[in-house]
MARLOKOL-27895 format. One record per atom (N, C-alpha, C): x, y, z; residue in three letters. Coordinates in steps of 0.2 Angstrom, whole numbers, plus 2048, in hexadecimal, padded with zeros to 3 digits. Each point is the difference from the previous one (the first is absolute). Layout:
N
XYZAla ...
This chain:
97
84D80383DUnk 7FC7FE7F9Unk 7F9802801Unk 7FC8027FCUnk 7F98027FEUnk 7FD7FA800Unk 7F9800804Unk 7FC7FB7FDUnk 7FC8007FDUnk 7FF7FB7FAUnk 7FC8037F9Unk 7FA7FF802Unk 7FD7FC805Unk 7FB800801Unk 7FD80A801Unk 803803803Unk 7FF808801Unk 7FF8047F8Unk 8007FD7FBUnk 7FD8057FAUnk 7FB7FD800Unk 7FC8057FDUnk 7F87FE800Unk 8007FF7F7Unk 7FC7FA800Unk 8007FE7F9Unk 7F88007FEUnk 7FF8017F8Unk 7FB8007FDUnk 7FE7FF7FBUnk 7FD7F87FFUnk 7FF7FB7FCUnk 7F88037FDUnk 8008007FAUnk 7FB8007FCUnk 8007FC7FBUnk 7F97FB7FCUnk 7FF7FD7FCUnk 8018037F9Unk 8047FC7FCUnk 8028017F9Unk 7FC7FB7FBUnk 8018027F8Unk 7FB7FD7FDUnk 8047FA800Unk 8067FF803Unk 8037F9801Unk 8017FC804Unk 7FF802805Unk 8047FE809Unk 7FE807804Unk 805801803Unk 800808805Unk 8058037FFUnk 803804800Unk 804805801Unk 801804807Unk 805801802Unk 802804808Unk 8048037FEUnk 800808807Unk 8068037FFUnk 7FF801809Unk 8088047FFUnk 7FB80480AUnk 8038077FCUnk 7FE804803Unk 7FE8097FFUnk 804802807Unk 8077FC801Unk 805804803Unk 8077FE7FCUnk 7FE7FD7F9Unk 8087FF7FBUnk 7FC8047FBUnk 8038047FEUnk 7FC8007F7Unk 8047FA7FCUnk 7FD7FF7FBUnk 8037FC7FCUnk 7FF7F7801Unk 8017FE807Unk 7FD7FB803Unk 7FC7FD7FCUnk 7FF7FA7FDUnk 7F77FD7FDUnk 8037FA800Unk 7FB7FE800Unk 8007F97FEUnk 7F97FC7FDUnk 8007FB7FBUnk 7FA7FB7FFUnk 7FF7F87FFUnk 7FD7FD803Unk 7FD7F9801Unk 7FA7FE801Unk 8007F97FEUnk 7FB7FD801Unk 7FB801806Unk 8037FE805Unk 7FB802806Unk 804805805Unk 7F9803805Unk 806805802Unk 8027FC806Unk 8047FB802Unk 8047FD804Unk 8068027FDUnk 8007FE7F9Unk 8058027FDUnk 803806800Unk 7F98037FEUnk 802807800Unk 807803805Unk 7FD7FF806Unk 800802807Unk 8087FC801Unk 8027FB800Unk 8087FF7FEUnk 8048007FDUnk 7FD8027F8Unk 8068047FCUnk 800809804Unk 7FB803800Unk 800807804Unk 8067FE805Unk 7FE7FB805Unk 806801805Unk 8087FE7FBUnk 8007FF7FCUnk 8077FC7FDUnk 8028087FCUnk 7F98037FEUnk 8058067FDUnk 801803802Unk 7FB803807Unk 805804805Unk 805801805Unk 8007F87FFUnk 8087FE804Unk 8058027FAUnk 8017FF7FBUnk 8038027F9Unk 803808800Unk 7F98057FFUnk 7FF803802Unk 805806806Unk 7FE7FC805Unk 803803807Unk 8087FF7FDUnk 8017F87FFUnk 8098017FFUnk 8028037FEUnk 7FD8027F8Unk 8038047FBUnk 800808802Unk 7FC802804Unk 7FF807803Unk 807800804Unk 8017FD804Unk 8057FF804Unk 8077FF7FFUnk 8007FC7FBUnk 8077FF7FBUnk 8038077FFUnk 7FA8037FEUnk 8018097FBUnk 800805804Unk 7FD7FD806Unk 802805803Unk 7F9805805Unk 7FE7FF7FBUnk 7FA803800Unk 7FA7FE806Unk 7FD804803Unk 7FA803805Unk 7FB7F77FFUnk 8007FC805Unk 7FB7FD7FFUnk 7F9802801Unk 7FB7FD7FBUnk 7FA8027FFUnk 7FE800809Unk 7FB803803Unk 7FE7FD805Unk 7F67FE801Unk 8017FB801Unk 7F97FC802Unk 7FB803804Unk 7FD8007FAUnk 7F8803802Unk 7FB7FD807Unk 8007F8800Unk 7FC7FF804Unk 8017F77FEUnk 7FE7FD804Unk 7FE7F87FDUnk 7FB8017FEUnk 7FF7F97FAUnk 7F97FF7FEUnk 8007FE7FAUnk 7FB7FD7FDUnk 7FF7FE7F8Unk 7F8804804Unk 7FF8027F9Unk 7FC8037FCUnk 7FC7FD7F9Unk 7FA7FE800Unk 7FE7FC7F9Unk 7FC8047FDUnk 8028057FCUnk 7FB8047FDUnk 7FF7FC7FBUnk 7F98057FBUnk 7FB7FE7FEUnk 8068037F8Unk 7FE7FD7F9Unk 8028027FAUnk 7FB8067FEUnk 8018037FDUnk 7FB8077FDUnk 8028067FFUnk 7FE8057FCUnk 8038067FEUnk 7FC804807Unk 803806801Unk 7FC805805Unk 804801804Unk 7FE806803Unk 8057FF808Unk 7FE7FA805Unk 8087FE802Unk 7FF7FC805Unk 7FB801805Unk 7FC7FA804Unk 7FC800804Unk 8057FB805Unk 7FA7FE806Unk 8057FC801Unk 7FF7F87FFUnk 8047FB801Unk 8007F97FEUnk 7FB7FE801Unk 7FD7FB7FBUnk 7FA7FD7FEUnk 8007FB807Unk 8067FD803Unk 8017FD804Unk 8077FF803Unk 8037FE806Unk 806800803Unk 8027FB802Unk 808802802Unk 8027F77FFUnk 8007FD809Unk 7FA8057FFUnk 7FC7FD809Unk 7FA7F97FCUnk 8008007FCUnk 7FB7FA7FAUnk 8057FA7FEUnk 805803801Unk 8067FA7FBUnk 8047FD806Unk 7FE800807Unk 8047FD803Unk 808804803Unk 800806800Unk 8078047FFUnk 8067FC806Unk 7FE7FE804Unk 8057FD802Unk 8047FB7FDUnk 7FD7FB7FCUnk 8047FC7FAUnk 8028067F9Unk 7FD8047FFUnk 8038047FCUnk 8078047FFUnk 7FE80380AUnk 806804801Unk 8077FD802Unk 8007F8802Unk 8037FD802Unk 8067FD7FDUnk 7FC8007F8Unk 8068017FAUnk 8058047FEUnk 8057FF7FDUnk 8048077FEUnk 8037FC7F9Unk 
């Protein structure tokens, strides 16, 4: 079994909450209030995810790297994160699923 901690996820601030996605599932997203949240629904949908790949048959996604990522909201090409979940404590972060 994959450990979800190994997709790399990437939480950016909404005009509501945050939104996540990792950029080794397409399709992948999610949104919440804070990004703790964020950060264990990601893990729930790409535990979902992996299943459903697996049920069908099909090539599971593979894992770019561990990490949260907390980029910044704005139009433009991406730079990189305003800050990182070396700010957020990521041990208590990563430690959720």
């Amino acid at each position: 079994m994959l450990d979800l901690r190994a997709y790399r996820l990437v939480v950016t601030p909404s005009r509501t909450g945050f939104a996540a996605h990792t950029p080794d599932i397409d399709g992948v997203r999610v949104h919440a209030d804070t990004v703790e949240e964020c950060v264990c629904l990601m893990r729930t949908a790409i535990a979902v995810e992996l299943e459903l790949a697996q049920l069908h048959g099909e090539a599971l996604a593979a894992p770019s790297g561990p990490g949260v990522e907390i980029g910044s909201r704005g139009r433009g090409p991406r730079g990189p994160p305003d800050f990182t979940a070396a700010d957020l404590r990521p041990a208590r972060l990563l430690a959720r699923r």
